[in-house]
C-alpha positions as CSV (number, residue, x, y, z in Angstrom):
1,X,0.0,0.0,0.0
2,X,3.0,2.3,1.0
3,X,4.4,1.7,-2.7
4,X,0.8,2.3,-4.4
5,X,0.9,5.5,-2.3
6,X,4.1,6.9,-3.7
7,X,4.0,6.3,-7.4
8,X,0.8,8.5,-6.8
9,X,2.3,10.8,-4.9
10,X,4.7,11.1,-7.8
11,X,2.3,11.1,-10.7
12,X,0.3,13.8,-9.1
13,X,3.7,15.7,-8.5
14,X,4.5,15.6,-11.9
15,X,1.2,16.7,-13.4
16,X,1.2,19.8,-10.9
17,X,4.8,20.3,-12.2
18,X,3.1,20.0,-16.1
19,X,0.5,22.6,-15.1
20,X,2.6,25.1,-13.1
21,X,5.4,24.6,-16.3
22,X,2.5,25.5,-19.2
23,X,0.0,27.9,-17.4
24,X,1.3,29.4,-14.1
25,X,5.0,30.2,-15.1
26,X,4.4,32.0,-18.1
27,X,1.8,34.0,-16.7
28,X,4.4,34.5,-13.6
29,X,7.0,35.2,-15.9
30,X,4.4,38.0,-18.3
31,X,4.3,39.6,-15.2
32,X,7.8,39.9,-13.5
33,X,8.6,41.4,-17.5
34,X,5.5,43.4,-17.5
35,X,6.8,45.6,-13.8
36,X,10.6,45.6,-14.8
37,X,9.7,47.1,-18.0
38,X,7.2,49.5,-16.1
39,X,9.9,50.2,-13.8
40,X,12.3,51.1,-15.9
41,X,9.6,53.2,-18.3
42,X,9.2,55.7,-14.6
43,X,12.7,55.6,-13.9
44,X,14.1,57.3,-17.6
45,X,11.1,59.4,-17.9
46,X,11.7,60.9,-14.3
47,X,15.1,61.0,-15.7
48,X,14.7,63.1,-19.1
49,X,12.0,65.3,-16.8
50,X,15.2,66.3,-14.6
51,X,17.6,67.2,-17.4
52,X,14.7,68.5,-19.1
53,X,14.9,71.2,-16.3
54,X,18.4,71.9,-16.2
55,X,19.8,74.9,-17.7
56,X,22.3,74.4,-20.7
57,X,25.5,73.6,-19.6
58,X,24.6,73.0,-16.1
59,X,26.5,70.1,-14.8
60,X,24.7,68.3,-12.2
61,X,26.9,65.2,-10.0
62,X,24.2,63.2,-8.2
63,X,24.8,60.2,-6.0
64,X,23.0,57.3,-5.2
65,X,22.9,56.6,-1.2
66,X,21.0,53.2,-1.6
67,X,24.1,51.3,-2.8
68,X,25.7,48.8,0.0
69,X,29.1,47.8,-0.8
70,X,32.1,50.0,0.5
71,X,33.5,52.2,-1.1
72,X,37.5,53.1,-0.3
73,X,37.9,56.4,1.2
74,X,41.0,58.2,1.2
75,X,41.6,57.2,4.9
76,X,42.4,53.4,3.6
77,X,45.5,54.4,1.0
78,X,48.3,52.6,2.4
79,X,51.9,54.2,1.8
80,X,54.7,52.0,-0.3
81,X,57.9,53.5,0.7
82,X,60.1,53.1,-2.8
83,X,63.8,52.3,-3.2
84,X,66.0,52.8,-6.0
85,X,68.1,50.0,-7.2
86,X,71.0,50.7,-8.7
């Protein structure tokens, strides 16, 4: 009975994997595409709107404060103290 029990326990696995494969995962996948895209639409109109209001020849150095890794400061140069050969 155990046996009989798992080959339907696999057969049913696999058709839920057939399913999710051919209905639920492209319509997962339209989606994920569908806010990236929408995303990235805001993100370079917001952009042209800001250089749209900049005066010609106005240079403009923003920075992003949301990235994580560190970055090396000028407190973290290490000195090499060179020697000629001769």
């Amino acid at each position: 009975m155990s046996l009989f029990r798992v080959i339907l326990l696999l057969i049913f696995g696999w058709y839920m994997l057939a399913i999710f494969g051919r209905y639920l995962f492209p319509m997962l996948l339209r989606y994920l595409i569908n806010f990236t895209s929408e995303k990235y639409v805001k993100s370079e109109l917001e952009r042209l709107r800001d250089e749209a209001n900049q005066k010609q020849g106005q240079v403009v150095v923003k920075k992003n404060k949301d990235k994580t890794y560190h970055s090396k400061s000028d407190n973290d140069d290490d000195y090499v103290d060179f020697e000629e050969i001769k």
